[in-house]
N, C-alpha and C positions, 0 to 999 in steps of 0.2 A: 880592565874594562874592555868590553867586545869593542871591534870597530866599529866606525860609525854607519855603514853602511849595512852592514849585519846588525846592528842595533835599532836602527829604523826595518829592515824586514820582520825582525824579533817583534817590534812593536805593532806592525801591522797585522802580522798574524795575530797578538794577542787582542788585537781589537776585534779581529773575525770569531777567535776562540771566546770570545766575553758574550757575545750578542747571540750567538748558537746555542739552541733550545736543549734543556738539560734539565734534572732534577733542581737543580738550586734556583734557576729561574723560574721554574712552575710555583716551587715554594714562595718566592719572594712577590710575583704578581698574585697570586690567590690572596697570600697575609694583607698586600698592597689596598687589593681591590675591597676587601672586606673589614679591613683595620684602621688602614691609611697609612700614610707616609712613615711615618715614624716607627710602624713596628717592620716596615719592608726595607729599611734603612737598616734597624739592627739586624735583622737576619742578617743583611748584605754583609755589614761589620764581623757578624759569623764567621761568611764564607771566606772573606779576606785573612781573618785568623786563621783560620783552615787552612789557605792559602800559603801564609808565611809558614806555619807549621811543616806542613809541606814540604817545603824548599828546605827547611833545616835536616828531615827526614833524607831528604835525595842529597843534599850538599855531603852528608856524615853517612849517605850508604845501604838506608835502608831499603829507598824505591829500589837498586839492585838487589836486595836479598828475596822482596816479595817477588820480583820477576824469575829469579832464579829458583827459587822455592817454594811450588804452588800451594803446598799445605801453610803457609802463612797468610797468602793472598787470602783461600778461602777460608782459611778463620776468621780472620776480619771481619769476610765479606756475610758469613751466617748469623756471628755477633748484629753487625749491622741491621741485618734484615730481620732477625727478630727484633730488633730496636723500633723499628720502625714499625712493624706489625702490633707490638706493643702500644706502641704511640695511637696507631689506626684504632684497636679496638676500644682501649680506652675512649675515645672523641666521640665514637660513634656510642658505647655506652652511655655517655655524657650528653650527646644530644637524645636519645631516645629516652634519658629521665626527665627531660625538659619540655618534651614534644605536649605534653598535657598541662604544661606552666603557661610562665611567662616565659619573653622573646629570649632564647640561648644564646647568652653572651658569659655567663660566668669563668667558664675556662678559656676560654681566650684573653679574653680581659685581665685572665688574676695572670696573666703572665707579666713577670716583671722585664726590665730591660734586662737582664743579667740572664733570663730565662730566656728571651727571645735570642739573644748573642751566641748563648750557646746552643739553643735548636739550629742556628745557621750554623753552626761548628761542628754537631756532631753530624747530619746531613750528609755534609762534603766528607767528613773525613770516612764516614762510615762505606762507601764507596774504594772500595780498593782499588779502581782503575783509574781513578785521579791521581793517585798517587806513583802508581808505575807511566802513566801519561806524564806526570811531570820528571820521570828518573829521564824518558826517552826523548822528552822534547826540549829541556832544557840544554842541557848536553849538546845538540846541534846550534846551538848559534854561540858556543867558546872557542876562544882561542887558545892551540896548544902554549902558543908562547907567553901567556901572564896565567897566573892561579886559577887553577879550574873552577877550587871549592868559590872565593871571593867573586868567580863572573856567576856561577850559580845562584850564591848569595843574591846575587844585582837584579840578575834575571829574572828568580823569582819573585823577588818584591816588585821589581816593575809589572811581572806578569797581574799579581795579585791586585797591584793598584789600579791597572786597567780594567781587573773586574768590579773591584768597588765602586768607580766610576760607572760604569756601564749598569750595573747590578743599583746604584742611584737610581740614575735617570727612569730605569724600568719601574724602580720602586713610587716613583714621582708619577711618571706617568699613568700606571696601572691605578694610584689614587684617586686620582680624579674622576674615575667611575664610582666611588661612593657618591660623588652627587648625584650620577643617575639611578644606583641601587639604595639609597637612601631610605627611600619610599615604598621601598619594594621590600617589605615584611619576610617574603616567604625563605628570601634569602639569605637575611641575619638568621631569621629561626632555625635553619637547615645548616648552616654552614660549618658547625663543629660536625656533621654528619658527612658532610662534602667534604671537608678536610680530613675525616678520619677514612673515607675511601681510598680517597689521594695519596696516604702513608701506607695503606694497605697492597697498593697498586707500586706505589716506589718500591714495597718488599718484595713485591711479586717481580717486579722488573730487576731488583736486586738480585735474585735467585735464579733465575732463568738465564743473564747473563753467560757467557761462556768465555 
């Protein structure tokens, strides 16, 4: 285990890293603001998978192989961003069959928890620069003298846990504007269209990346 004074800076950082505006949080307050708590909660559950996954990838080697090997990074990173673009067009398909219905809630709604968990899983993971962010940043707060891989293991889980938390509270928070947009029709009706911009805008920010 790190010392404890490099453990408490580990920790403070990762509360700055949690609260700093990023795709996973865009996703998690939009689902928040428009679904409520419960489906901003599992996304969050996602991103925490994502998370620990993560740390097992950098503990066993991988985050060095993508840093080291940029034709892996950008495999990833195209996979993803067609995922994502995918994702966008579909939604926005999806709300313009609806625009002459009733209020578009179908896709959203039919997503189950296990579907919501893993859109916050594939999100993060699909992002190759979390994943070399976590080869780089973990690594600094180990000590040579006990187990690399075991304070990695530690690290990341704490780090992940401080997002779930964090990535909570956002999700609570963000909620409670359904009571203000409740009433406000225009924005249930449009919102698989606003959410399908949003995945088309992550792909775009996906790819442009350097």
């Amino acid at each position: 285990m790190p010392e404890t004074p490099i453990l408490m800076t580990f920790l403070g950082a990762s509360v700055l890293l949690a609260i700093s505006p990023g795709p996973d949080l865009l996703l998690i307050s939009t689902y928040s603001t428009a679904r409520g708590f419960i489906a901003g909660f599992l996304l969050s559950m996602g991103v925490f998978l994502a998370g620990l996954a993560q740390t097992f990838l950098v503990a066993f080697g991988l985050g060095h192989i993508m840093e080291t090997i940029p034709v892996v990074a950008l495999a990833v990173k195209a996979l993803g961003a067609l995922y994502l673009a995918w994702l966008g067009i579909h939604l926005i398909r999806q709300w313009r069959s609806n625009l002459g219905g009733t209020q578009s809630q179908a896709f959203t709604e039919s997503l189950s928890a296990s579907q919501l968990i893993s859109r916050g899983l594939i999100n993060n993971l699909i992002n190759p620069k979390a994943l070399v962010f976590f080869s780089l940043f973990l690594p600094q707060f180990t000590s040579p003298a006990q187990p690399i891989t075991q304070q990695i293991l530690l690290l990341g889980f704490l780090l992940s846990t401080t997002a779930l938390t964090a990535n909570t509270i956002i999700a609570f928070s963000f909620s409670k504007l359904r009571q203000t947009l409740s009433n406000q029709s225009a924005f249930s009706r449009h919102f698989d269209g606003l959410l399908g911009m949003l995945f088309l805008g992550l792909a775009g920010r996906l790819v442009s990346e350097h």
